[in-house]
N, C-alpha and C positions, 0 to 999 in steps of 0.2 A: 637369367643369371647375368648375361652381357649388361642389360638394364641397369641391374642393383651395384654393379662395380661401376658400373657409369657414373651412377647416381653419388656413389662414395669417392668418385673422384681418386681411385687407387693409381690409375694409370689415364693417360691421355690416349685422344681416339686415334692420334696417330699409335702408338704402340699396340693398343687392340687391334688394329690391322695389322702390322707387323707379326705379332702374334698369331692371329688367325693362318697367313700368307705362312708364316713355316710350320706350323702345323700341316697343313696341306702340303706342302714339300715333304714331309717325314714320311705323310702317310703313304704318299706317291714311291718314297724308298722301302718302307714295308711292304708293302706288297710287290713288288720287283725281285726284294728279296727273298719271301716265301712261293714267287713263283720260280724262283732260280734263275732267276736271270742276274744276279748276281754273287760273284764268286765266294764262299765261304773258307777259309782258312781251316776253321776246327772241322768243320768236315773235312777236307782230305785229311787232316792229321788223323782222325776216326779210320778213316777208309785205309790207310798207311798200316796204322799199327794191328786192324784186322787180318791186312795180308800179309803184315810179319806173322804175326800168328798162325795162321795155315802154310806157312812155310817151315817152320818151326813144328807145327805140326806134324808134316808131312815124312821132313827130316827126323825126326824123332821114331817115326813108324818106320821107316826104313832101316834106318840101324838097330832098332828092337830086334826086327826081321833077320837081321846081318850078326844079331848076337854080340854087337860089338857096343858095349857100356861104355869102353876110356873112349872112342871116338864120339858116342853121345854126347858125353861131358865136355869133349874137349869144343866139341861144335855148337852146345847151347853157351860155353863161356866165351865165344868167340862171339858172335852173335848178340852177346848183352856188351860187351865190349864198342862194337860197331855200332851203339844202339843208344846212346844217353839219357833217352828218355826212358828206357826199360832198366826199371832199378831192380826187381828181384823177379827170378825163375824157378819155377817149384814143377818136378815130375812126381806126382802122386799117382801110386797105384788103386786099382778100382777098389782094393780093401779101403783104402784113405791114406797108407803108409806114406807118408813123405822119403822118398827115394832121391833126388836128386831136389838141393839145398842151395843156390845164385842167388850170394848179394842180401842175406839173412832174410831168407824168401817166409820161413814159419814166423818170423818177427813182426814182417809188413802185411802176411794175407791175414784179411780179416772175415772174408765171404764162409760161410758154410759149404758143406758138401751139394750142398742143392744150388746156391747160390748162379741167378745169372748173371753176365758181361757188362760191365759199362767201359766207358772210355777208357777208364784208369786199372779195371782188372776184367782181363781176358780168361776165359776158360776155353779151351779149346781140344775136345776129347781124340784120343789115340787109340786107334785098333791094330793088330795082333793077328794076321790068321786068319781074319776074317770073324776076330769077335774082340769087345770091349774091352780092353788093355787096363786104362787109365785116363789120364791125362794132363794137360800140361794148362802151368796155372802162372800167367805173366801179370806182373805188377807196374803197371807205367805212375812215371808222373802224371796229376791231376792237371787238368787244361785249364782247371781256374777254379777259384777257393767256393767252399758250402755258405751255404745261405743266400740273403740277399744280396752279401758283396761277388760270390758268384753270378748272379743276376744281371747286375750291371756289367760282369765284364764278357755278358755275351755279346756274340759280335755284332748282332743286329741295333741292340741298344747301343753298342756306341757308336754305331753308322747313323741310327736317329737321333743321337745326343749333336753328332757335329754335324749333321745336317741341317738339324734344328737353330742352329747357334750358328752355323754360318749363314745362313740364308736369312735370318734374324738382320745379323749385321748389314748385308745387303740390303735387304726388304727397309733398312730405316736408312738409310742414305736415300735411295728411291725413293721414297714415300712423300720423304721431308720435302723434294724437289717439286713431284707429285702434284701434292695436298697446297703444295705455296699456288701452284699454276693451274688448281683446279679448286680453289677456297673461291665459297661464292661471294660473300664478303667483296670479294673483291670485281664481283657483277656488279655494281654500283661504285659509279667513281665517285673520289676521295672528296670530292669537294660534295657531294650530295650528302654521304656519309658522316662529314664533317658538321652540315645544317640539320643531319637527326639528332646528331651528338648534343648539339644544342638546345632540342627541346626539353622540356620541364616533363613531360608528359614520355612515360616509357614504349618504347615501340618492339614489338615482336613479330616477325613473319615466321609462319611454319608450314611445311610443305602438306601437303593431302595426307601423308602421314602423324603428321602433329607433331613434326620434328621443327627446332628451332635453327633455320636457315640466316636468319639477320636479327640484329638487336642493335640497338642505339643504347648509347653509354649512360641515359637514367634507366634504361628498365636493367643494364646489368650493374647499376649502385644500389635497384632497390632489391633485386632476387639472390646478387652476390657479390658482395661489395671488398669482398677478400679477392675475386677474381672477376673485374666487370666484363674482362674482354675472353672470357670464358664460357660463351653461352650456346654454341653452335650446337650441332646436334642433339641437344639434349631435349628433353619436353618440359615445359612448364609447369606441367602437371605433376613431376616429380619433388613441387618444392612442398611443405607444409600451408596448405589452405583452409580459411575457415571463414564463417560466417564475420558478421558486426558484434556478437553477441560474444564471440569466441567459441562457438561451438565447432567443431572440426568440418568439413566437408567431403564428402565423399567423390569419388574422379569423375564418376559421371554425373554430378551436382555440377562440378566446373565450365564457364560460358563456351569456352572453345571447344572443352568435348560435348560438349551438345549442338554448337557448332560442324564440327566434323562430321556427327553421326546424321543431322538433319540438313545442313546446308545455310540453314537459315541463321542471319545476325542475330549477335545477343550483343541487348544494347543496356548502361547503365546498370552494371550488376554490381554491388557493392560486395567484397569480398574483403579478407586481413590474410597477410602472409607474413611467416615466419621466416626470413631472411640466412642467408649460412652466419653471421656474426649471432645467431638468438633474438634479432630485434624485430617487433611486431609493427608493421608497416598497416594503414586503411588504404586499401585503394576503390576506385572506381573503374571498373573495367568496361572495355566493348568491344566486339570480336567479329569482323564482319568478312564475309568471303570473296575473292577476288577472282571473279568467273570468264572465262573463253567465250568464244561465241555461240560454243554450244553448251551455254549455261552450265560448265561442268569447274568445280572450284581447281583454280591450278595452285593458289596458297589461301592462308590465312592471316589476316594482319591484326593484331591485339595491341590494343593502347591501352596504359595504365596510367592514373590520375591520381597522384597522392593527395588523400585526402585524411591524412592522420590528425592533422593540426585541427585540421574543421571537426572530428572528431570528436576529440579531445576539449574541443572547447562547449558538443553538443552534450558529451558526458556531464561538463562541468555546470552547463545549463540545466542537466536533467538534476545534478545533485542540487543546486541552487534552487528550482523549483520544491524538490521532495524538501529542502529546509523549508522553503516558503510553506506549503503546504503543514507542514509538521509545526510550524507557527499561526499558520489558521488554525488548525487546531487546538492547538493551546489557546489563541483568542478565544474559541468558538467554548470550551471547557471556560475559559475565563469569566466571560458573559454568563454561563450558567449556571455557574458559582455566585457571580455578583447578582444573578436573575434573585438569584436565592437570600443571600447576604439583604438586597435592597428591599423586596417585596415584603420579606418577614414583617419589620420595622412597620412597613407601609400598613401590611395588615392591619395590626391594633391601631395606628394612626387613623386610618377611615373607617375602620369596625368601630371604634370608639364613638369616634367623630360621627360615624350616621344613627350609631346608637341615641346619641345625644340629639341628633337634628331628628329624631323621629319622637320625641318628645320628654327626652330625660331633663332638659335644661328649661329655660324659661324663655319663649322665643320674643325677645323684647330689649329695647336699648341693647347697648354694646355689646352683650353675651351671647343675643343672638345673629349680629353681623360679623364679631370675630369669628364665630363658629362656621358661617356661612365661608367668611375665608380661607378659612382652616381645611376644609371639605375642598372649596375649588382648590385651592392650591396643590393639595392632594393629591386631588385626578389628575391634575393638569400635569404633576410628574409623574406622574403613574404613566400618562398617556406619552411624554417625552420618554420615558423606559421603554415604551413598549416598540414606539418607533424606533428605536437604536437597535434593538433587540431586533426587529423585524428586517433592520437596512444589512447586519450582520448576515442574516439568512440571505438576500436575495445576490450579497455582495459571494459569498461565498458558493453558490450555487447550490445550496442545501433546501432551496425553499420547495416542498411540494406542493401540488394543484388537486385535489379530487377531482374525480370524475362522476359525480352523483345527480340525478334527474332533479332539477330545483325550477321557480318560475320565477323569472330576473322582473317580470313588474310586481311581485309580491315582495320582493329585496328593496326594489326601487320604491316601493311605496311605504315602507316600514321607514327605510332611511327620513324620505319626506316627513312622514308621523315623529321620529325624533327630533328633527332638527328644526321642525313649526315654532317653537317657542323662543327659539334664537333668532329666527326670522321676523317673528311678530316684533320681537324687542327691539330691533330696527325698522319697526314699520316697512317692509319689505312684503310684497308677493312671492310665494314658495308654490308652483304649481309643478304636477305631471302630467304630459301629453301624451295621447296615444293615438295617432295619426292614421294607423293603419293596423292590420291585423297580424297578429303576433301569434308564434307558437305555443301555446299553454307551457312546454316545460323544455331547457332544453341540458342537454349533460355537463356541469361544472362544476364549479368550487361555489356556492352559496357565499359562505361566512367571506372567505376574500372578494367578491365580489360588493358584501356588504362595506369591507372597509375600503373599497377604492370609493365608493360613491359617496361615503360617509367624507371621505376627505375631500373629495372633489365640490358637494354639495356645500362643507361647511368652509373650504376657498371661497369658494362663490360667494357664499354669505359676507365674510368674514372683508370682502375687499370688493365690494357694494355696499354704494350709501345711499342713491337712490332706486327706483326700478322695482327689481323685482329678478328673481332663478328662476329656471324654467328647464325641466329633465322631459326628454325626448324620448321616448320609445322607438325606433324603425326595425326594419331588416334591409338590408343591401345584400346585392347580386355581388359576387367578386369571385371572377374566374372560375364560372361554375359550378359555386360554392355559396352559402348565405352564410353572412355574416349576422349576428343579433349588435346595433348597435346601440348606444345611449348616451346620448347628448347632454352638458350639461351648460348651460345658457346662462349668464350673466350680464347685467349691465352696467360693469360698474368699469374700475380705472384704467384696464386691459395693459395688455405688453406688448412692448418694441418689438417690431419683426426682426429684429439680430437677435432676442432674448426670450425669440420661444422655444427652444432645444435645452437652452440654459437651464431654464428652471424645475428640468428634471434632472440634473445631477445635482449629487448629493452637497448638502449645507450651502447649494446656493438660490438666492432669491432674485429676483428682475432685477432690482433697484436698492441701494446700498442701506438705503433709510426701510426698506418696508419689512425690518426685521425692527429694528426699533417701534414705527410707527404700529405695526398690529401684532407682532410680536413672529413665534415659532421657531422649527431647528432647519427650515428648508430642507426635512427630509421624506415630510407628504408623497411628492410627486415621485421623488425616485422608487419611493418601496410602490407607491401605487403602479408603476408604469413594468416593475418587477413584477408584482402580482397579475397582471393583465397577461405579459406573455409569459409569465407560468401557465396558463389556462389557454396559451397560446393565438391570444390576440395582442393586443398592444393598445396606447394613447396617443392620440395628437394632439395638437391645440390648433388655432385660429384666433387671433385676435386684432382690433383693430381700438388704437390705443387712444384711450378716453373714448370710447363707446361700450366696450365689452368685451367677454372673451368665453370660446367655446372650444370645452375640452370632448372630445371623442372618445368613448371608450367600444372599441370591438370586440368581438369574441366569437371563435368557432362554433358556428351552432349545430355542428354534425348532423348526422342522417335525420332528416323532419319527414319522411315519406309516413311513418305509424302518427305521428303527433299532431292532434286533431290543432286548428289555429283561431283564435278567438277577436272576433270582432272588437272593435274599440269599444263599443258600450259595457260588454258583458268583461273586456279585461278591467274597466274604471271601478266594476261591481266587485271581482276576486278580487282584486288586488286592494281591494279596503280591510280583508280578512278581518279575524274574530280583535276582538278590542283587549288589549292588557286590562290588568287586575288594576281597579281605579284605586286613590289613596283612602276611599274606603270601606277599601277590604282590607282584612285579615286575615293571615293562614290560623287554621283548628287541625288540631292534630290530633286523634287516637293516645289511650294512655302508652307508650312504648319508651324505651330503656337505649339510650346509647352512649356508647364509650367512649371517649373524647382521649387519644393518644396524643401527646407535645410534648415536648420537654420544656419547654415554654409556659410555665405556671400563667404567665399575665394570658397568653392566647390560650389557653386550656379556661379559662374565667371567662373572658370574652365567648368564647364559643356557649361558654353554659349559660350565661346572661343571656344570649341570642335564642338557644334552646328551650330553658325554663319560660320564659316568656311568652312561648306559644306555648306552654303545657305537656315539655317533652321531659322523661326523668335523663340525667347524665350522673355517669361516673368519670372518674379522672384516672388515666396513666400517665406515666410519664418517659417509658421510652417502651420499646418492642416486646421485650422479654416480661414485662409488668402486662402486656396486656396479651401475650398468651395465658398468665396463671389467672389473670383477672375472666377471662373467655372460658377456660378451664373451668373455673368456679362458678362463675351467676350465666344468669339469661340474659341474653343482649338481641338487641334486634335490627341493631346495625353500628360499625363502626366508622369514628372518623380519624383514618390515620395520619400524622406528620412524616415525613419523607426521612428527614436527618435527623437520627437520635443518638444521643451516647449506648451505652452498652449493648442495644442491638437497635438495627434500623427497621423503619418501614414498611421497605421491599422483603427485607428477610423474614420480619416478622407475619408478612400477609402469604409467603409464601409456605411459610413452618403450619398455617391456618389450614391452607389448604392442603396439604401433604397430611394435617391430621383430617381431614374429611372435613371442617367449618365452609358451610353454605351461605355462612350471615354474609350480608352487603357489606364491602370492608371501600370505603370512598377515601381515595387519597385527596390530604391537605399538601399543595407540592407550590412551591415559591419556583421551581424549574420550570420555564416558558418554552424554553427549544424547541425545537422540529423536531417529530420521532421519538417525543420522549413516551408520548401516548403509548406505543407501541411498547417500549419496558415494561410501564406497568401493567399493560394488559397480562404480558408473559408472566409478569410476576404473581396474577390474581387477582388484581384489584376490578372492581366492580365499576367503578368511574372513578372521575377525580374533579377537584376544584383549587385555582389557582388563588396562591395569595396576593396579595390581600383577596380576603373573602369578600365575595359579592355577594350582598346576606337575600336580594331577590333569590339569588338562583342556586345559596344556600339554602332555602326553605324549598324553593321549587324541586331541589334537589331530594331532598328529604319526605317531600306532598309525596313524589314520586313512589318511592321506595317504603314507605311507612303508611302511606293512603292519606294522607291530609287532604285539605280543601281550601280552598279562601273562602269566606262567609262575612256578612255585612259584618262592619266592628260595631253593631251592639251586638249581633249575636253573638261575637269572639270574647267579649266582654262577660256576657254571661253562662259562655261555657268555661272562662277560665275562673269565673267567682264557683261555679259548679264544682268543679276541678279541685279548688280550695277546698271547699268544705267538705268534700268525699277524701282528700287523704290529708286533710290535720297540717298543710305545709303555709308556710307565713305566706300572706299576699305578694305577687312578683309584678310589678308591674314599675315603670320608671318613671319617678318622679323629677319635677321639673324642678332645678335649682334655684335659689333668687338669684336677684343682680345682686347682690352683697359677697354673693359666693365669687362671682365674676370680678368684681372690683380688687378682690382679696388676692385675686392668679397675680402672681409675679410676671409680669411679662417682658421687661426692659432689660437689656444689657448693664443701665446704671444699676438697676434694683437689686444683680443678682452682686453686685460689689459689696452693698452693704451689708456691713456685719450684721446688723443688729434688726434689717429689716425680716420680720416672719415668714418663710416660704409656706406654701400653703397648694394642695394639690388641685387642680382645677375639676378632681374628679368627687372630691373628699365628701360635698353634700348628695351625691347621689346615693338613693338605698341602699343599692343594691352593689354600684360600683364601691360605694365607701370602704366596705365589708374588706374588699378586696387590698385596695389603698392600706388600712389600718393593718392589718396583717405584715404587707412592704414595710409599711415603719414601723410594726413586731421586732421584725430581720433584722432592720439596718442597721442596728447597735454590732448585735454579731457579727455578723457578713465584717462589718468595717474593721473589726477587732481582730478575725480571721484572718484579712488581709495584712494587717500591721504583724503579728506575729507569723506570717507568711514572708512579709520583706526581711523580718529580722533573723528567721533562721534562711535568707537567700533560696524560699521554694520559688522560683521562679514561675512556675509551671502552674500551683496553684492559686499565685499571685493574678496571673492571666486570667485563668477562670473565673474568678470571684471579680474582678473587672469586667468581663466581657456580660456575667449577669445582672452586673450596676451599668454599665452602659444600655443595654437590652429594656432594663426595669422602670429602671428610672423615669426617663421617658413615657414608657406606656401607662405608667403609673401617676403620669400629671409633673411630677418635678423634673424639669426643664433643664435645671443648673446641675443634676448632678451628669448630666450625656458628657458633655466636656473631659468634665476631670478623669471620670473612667474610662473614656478613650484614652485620654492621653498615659494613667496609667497601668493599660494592656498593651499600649504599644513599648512603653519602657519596660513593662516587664519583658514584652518577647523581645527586646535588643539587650537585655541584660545591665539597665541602668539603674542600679540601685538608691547611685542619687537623686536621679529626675522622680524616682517611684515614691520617695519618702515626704518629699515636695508635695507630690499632689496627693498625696495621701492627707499631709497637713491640711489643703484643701476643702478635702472631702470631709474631714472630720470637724470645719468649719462651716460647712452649708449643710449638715446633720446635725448641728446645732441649733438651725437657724428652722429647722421644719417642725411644723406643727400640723395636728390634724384638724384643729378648726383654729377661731380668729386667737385662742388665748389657752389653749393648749398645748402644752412643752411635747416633745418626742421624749421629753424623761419621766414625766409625769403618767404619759397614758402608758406606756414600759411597765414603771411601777404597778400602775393599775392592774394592767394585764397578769402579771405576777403575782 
């Protein structure tokens, strides 16, 4: 209790002594007085009026005896007379009869006939002869009033009241003299005191108790800055303590009482205290014991380190990070969004384009080296996308590494196998060595392993002019550990020893020209040197400039004790494995049925082009909810679904498949590259997936897979698809090679696309198969365009966009070049709500829809009408 009013600061510790000290004085008079050792007043007065009473009684029994009543009377009136305090006299006979009447004695008694004696009314019986008479009934004044105000005015209480109060007043004169000449405070002279006072850093000593004996004037501006020079006796432990987090602390959580209970220093404890003003202070605390010579603690000294501001700015730090972070994220969602946005486009652009290089066009004069450049260019940013996309992961630390049992000179020699033909073409040497005996298999990532060497082999190529690459095989010993390495050997321009670290951060190259001179985005090395220690090895390089340069690549080859190791000979033998599908083969497919999900009409055609050609039947949807009813109703034997659809998506719609019980193959089409995204769709149902642009190898391969196809010489894919023909009645599908007239006819120039009057013409329009496709787009485009114009004019903003974004989309994959421009530009004015920029390029649009034709002299109004 003493504690809690401490704590509350009701009184100072000089008063609780004071307090205590007459307390003990009172109690020293109480019991004096209940042993009697001190004089009581109301007791004699008691003892007094009893012995008037038996005198009075006495006298009463004698003149009964004597017969004489007026002498009775005259001697109780005499009697109350000499007596003040006795106000009324009553002689009552044993019947109860009031016989004798002093002082309106029936007025003032209040007792019953039974009634016993107190102070104020005596009963005191009379006998007769030697039997019960009556007796005599005296009334005194009361010693002191009923109730509690009785209480107090008994005598011992106000012998303790001014006991209490004088001894008080004493005890604080004393105390005050006392407490000055015995304040330990003042065990340390004033000028030592003074140099605490100074420190930044708060000081507290507390006795073995864990009472607060000294304090220096920051630790009492930081615990009580209402009263700094108020900390003495008190414990520290009574102020509000808590964690960094703000979670409360419990007292034996606090460094000094774990101190006190163990002996042992607490060093560097980070604690927050609530101050008497309400303000939350950080501190750094440390609490350490100051021992005799017989290592027994005589105090304890605590410093406190305000560390609020540092705090404060680490909160500010943590908030600044969680933005940062909340902004990779949105980059990382950005990328995956634009993975999508980009790749789609890309899709038809090289599904097209390899359609045609695998023999739709005519491969000869210009049509066939445009195309050719059409195709690299293609890759070429497919492959700068994929690098961005992949620098994004390694920068963000999202990138993962499998862990799966692969053979790195089966990686290393496939690499070689693709990259010979770019080798030759520089007359260059491309060889693999294998020096020594190698693990058959060891735990990594394959596919990253494939693209660090893919980049590293095709550096090497790409910046040698003479010589020859040269990939190393070894294992190294390192720290009791085998490393699997691979060397990759060049002889061509090499780099400066200040600029071999360099060229693994990102978008930079050695030398300021060799982005000009051989081109790239200098972000090779850093995604490859990410990839390597994902899998927990790393790259170096070595080079020595104008002679070569030799990049390292190491990797953990974990536990080899089970992993049988294979001589140089026998790894030169696996490591040639089984030989790709030559260009003349073709895949044969089984008669089977698949559903082709896009909402993408041009990539729903392309796929079926791609499919019909090998002999496969397709049907078309067009978003999620179309190819449950469509699954619902026929037999399909595998689907290929699109990711992003209006009215229901991909994921949803593979998931509704399989909640109704559908076992079919459902193969995601997904333009998403991310890390982890594999993982969604697994959860969602999907059976596999393939990214866009479609890679139509490992589209078919895909497909062999899952349906049982085959590759078979192309005569005999030739003569099972004329079989194929005449067993189900369907026109011959096969793609025919365009002239060069068709070619000559593509608009291709920026002047060309100016002129009014010049013919646009699709680059796709003489193909069979594709034409079909083409003629249908300029079916649309009358409408579509007219949709739009009565869309600006009643300001639908919304479906103004859309009908843009399908002319941007179409356009394009459909061969006409000139209309990509204008429908960007008006999706973007429609989604900024510019109605004039929208009417503009509307004008536009409805002048290079003028201008298109489906062959060299046919109107887009003319074939309309036909179609009509």
């Amino acid at each position: 209790m003493m504690k809690r009013l401490l704590a509350r600061r009701w009184l100072s510790t000089r008063m609780y002594l004071v307090v205590g000290l007459s307390a003990l004085a009172v109690s020293v008079v109480l019991a004096a007085t209940f042993l009697g050792l001190v004089p009581d007043a109301e007791t004699q007065t008691r003892q007094h009026r009893t012995a008037l009473a038996e005198t009075i009684a006495i006298t009463t029994s004698a003149l009964l005896n004597d017969a004489e009543p007026e002498a009775l009377l005259a001697t109780l009136s005499f009697l109350r007379e000499r007596n003040p305090a006795l106000l009324s006299i009553g002689v009552r006979a044993e019947s109860g009869d009031l016989l004798i009447d002093l002082g309106e004695h029936a007025a003032r008694w209040s007792p019953g006939p039974h009634a016993a004696s107190t102070s104020a009314e005596i009963i005191v019986p009379v006998w007769q002869a030697g039997q019960a008479w009556g007796r005599i009934e005296l009334s005194f004044q009361p010693l002191r009033a009923d109730g509690w105000l009785g209480q107090l005015q008994e005598p011992s209480v106000k012998l303790a009241a001014f006991v209490f109060f004088a001894c008080g007043m004493l005890f604080l004169g004393y105390l005050k003299r006392m407490l000055r000449e015995l304040d330990p405070s003042r065990a340390v002279p004033q000028r030592v005191q003074a140099a605490y006072d100074t420190l930044t850093e708060g000081l507290l000593v507390l006795d073995p108790k864990g009472t607060i004996v000294m304090a220096n004037g920051s630790a009492g501006r930081l615990l009580d800055p209402a009263h700094p020079g108020a900390l003495l006796y008190r414990s520290p432990s009574d102020f509000s303590w808590g964690s960094l987090d703000g979670a409360p602390l419990a007292r034996d959580e606090l460094p000094w009482e774990r101190a006190l209970a163990t002996g042992q220093p607490q060093n560097d404890q980070f604690l927050t205290v609530i101050d008497t003003a309400g303000l939350r202070y950080s501190l750094r605390a440390n609490c350490s014991p100051m021992l005799d010579d017989r290592r027994q603690a005589l105090a304890f000294v605590i410093s406190f380190q305000d560390i609020t501001q540092l705090e404060r700015h680490r909160t500010e730090l943590k908030a600044a990070k969680e933005h940062a972070d909340a902004a990779s994220q949105a980059k990382s969602q950005f990328l995956a969004n634009m993975s999508h946005e980009i790749r789609t486009p890309m899709n038809a652009i090289l599904g097209f384009t390899e359609v045609l290089r695998r023999g739709g066009l005519a491969r000869s004069g210009d049509a066939a080296r445009h195309l050719d450049i059409i195709h690299s260019s293609g890759k070429h940013l497919l492959n700068l996308i994929n690098d961005i996309l992949d620098l994004s992961k390694v920068e963000s630390g999202h990138l993962e590494a499998e862990r799966t049992p692969f053979a790195p000179h089966a990686v290393a020699r496939e690499v070689i196998k693709t990259l010979a033909e770019r080798a030759q073409h520089k007359a260059l040497a491309l060889d693999i060595e294998f020096p020594q005996a190698l693990p058959a298999q060891i735990s990594g990532d394959a596919a990253r392993l494939r693209q660090i060497l893919t980049n590293l082999v095709g550096n090497a190529i790409k910046f040698t002019e003479r010589g020859g690459v040269r990939v190393v095989l070894r294992m190294q010993p390192q720290a009791g550990a085998m490393r699997y390495c691979i060397d990759v050997c060049d002889s061509g321009i090499g780099i400066p020893t200040d600029k071999l670290e360099s060229v693994f951060e990102p978008f930079v190259q050695a030398e300021s020209s060799t982005t000009r001179r051989f081109g790239g985005t200098g972000l090779g090395l850093t995604i490859s040197r990410g990839f390597a220690r994902a899998m927990g090895g790393d790259i170096v390089a070595n080079s020595v400039l104008g002679q070569g340069t030799t990049f390292s690549v190491w990797l953990d080859a974990g536990d080899l004790s089970a992993t049988p190791m294979l001589q140089p000979g026998a790894l030169a033998i696996e490591a040639d494995g089984p030989a790709s599908t030559p260009p003349t083969m073709r895949w044969s497919f089984p008669n089977a049925q698949v559903l082709v999900v896009d909402d993408g009409a041009e990539n729903r055609q392309l796929v079926r082009v791609l499919l019909e050609e090998v002999g496969l039947r397709v049907s078309e949807a067009e978003n999620g909810q179309l190819a449950l009813d469509a699954v619902a109703q026929g037999r399909f034997d595998l689907v290929l679904m699109d990711m992003q659809m209006p009215v229901m998506d991909g994921q949803m719609a593979t998931r509704l498949l399989r909640e109704r019980g559908c076992l079919l193959p459902v193969i995601a089409l997904t333009a998403n590259a991310m890390k982890g995204f594999e993982r969604e769709l697994e959860s969602s149902g999907f059976s596999g997936y393939l990214t866009k642009p479609i890679d139509i190898d490992a589209l078919l391969q895909e497909l062999a897979q899952r349906l049982g196809g085959k590759a078979v010489a192309l005569a005999e894919a030739e003569a099972e698809a004329e079989a194929t023909t005449e067993a189900t009645a369907e026109p011959e599908i096969r793609l025919e090679r365009a002239s060069a007239t068709s070619a000559d006819r593509t608009d291709r120039t920026d002047s060309a696309d100016t002129a009014v009057d010049k013919p646009l013409v699709s680059r796709l329009a003489s193909h069979a198969k594709l034409g079909r496709i083409v003629a249908r787009f300029v079916e649309q485009l009358p409408t579509k365009r007219a949709r739009m114009e009565e869309a600006a004019a009643r300001g639908d903003m919304a479906e103004l966009a859309a009908l843009a974004h399908w002319l941007k989309g179409a356009g394009g994959s459909m061969g006409f070049d000139a209309l990509f421009e204008p429908a960007k530009a008006l999706e973007v004015a429609a989604h900024e709500d510019d109605i004039s920029a929208a009417r503009v390029t509307l004008d536009d649009i409805r002048r290079i829809e003028a201008r298109i034709r489906l062959g060299a002299a046919v109107p887009l109004t003319a074939h309309a009408e036909a179609s009509a």
